[in-house]
C-alpha positions in Angstrom: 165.0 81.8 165.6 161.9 83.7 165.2 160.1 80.6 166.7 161.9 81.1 170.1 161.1 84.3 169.9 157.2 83.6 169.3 157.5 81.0 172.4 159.4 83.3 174.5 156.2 85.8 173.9 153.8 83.4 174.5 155.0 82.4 177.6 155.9 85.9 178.8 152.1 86.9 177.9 150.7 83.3 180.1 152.9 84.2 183.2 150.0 87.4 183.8 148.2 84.7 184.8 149.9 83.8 188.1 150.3 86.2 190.6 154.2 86.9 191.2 155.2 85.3 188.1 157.2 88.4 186.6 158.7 88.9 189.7 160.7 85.1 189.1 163.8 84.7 187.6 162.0 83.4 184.1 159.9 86.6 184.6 162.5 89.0 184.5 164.7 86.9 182.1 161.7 86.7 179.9 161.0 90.3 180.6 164.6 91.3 179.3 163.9 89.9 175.6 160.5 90.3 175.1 159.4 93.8 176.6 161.7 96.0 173.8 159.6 94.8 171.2 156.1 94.1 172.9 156.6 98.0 174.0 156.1 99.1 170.5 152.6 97.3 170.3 151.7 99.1 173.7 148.8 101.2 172.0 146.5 97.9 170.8 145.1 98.1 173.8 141.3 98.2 175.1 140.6 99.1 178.3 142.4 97.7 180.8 143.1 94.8 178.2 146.3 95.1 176.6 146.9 92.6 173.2 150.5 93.7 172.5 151.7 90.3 172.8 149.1 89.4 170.2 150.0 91.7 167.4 153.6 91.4 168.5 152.9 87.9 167.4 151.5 89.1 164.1 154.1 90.9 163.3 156.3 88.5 164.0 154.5 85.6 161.4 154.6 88.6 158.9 158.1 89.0 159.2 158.4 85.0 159.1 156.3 85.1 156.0 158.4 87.9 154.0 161.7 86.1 154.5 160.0 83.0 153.3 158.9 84.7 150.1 161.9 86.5 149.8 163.9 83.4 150.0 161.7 81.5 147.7 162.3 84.6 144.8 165.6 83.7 145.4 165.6 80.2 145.2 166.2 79.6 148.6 163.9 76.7 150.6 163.4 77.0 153.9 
């Protein structure tokens, strides 16, 4: 799950690319499910170049990472 959730970010983050591209019905749909979290990383931000989607994505593989060790203590594999 967390892996959509890393592609859905990605994605979001390349449509800044093309001009319009949040205004399309991926852009908004993507907008929806990614913007709530990529708002708390709205401060890493240097000039007028924002990396929220970047340390979203950070986050993200730390959280991926915890589970896994936290399943592994339990004898979980994943």
């Amino acid at each position: 799950m967390i892996g959509i959730y890393t592609w859905a970010i990605v994605i979001y983050a390349l449509l800044s690319w093309f001009p319009g591209a949040y205004d399309s019905a991926l852009g908004r749909f993507l907008g929806r499910i990614v913007e709530p979290f990529q708002r708390w990383f709205n401060f890493a931000r240097i000039g007028m170049v924002g990396f929220a989607p970047v340390v979203a994505l950070i986050v993200l593989f730390l959280i991926q990472d915890g589970i896994r060790m936290i399943a592994r203590i339990f004898g979980i594999y994943l």
